[in-house]
C-alpha positions in Angstrom: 0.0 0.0 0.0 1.5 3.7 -0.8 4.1 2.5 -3.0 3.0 4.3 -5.8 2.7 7.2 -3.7 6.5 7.0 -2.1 7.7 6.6 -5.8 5.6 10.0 -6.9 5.6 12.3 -3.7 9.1 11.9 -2.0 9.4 13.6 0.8 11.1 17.0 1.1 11.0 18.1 5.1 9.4 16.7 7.9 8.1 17.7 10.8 8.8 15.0 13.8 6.3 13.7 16.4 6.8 15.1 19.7 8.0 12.4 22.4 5.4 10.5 24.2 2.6 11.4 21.4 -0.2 9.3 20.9 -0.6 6.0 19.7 -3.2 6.2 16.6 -5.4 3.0 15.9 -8.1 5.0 14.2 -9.3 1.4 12.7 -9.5 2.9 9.2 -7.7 0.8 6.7 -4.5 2.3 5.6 -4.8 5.6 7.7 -2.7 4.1 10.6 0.0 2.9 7.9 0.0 6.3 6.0 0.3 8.4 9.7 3.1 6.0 10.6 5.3 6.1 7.3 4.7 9.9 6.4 2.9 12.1 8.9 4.8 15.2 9.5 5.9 15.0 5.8 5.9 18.0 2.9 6.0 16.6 -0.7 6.8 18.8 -3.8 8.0 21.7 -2.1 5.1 21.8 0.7 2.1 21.3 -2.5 0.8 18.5 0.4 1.0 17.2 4.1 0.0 14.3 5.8 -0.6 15.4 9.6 1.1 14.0 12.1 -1.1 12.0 14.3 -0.8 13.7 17.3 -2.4 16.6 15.3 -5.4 14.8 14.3 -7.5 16.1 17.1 -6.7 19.6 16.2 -7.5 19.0 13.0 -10.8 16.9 13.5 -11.7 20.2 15.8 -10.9 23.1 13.1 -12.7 21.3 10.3 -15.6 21.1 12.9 -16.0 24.9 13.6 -16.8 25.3 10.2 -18.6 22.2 9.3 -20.4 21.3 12.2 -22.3 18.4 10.0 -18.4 16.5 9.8 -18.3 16.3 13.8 -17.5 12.8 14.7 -17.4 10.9 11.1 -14.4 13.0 10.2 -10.8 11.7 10.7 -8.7 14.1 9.3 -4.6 13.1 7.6 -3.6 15.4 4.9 -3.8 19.3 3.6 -2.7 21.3 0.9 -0.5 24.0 0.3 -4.0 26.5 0.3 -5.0 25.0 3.6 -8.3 22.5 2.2 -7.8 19.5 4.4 -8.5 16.3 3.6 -10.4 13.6 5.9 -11.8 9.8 5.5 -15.7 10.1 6.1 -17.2 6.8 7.9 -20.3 7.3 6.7 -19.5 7.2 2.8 -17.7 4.1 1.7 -15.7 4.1 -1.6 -14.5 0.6 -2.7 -15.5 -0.5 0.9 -13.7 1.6 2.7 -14.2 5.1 4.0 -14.5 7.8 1.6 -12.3 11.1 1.5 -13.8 14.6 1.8 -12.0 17.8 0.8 -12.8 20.8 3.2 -12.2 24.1 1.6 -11.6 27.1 3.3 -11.6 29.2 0.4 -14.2 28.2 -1.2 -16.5 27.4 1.9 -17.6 23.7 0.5 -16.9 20.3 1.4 -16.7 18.1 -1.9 -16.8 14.4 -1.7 -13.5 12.4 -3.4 -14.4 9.7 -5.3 -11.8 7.7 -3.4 -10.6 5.7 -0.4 -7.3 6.6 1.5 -5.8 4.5 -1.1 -7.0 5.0 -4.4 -6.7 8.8 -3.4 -2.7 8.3 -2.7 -1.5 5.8 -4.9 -3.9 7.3 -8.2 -6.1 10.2 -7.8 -3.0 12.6 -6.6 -0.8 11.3 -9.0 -2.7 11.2 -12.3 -4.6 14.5 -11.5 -2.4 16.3 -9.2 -3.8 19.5 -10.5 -7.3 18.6 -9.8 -6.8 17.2 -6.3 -4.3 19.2 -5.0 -4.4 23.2 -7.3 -0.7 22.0 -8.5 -0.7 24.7 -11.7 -1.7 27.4 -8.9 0.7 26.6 -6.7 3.5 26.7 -9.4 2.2 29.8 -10.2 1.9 31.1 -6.5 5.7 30.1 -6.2 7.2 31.4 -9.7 5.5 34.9 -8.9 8.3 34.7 -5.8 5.3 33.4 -3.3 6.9 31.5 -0.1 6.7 27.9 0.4 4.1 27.2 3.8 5.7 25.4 6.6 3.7 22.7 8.6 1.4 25.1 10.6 1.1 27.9 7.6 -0.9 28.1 4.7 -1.3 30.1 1.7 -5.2 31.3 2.6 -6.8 34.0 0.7 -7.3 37.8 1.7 -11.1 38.1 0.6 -12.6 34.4 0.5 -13.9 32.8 -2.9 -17.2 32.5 -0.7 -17.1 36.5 -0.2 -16.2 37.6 -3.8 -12.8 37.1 -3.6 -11.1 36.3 -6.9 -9.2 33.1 -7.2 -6.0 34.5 -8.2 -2.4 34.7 -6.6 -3.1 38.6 -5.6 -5.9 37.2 -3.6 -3.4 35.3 -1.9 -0.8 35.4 1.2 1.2 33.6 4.0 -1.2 32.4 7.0 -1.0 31.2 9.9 -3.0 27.9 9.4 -4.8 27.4 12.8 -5.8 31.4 12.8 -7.0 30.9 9.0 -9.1 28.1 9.9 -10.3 29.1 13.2 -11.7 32.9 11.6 -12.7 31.2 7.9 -14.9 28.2 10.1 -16.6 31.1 12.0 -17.3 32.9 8.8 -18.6 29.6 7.0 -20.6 28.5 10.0 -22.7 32.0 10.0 -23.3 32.0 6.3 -24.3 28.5 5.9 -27.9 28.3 4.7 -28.6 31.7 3.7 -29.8 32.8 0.4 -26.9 34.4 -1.6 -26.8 38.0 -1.7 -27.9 38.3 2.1 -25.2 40.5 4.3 
């Protein structure tokens, strides 16, 4: 499992578990085998993540604030270089096992993958890395002189797709990825079910 994946996405930097972190037995197949081989890992220059499991909490918590609906069928392992996390969904099975979601911040939608945690690694992200991952933006982001987002930043945008905002690299900057998510969530969670147009 993954070996397509380790042969595409080597890994460029990694961020190491902190002593005494948790033991994860999420009882997902593959997720405990990806967290233990690559979380903490940057691939392609920080395009993707896998979260280190002691951060899945965290991450299970942020994607919450803003999609309320995700709370407790969520288990969070990955994110991109924009911030849109990726999580394994319980209750949607693809192939018979747990189906991926994408969580955008930017956009304010959750999209279902039409994959597991293993058809997403070893094909999806390799055959359409620009579709599951906004590779062509990010090559732009980073040939305009844009910086490469460590582990806990993002490149999150300054006015929100979901607000107007255009999705262009001036629309773009260096965040701090718990304060992105924690203010986008809020936003997301008060606009949720209005009619468009309404302040």
């Amino acid at each position: 499992m993954f070996e397509a994946f380790r042969q595409n996405f080597l890994i460029d930097s990694r961020v190491a578990a902190e002593a005494g972190g948790p033991v994860v037995d999420s009882g997902i197949p593959g997720l405990n085998e990806l967290l233990a081989n690559f979380g903490g890992a940057s691939f392609k220059r920080g395009l993707y993540r896998i979260i280190r499991a002691q951060d899945m909490p965290a991450w299970n918590a942020r994607i919450s604030l803003g999609f309320p609906e995700a709370n407790g069928r969520i288990t969070c392992f990955g994110y991109e270089w924009q911030g849109s996390a990726f999580a394994v969904d319980t209750q949607r099975l693809e192939e018979g096992q747990p189906g991926v979601l994408l969580f955008e911040p930017g956009t304010g939608e959750a999209l279902e993958i039409p994959a597991n945690i293993e058809t997403f690694h070893d094909g999806l992200i390799i055959e359409n890395a620009d579709a599951a991952l906004a590779a062509s933006l990010y090559e732009e982001w980073l040939a305009a002189g844009g910086a490469q987002p460590a582990y806990d930043q993002c490149i999150g945008y300054k006015k929100p797709l979901f607000l107007g905002g255009e999705d262009d690299i001036s629309n773009q900057e260096l965040s701090d990825l718990e304060v992105y998510w924690h203010i986008i969530g809020q936003v997301i969670a008060k606009i949720k079910g209005r009619p468009p147009g309404v302040r």
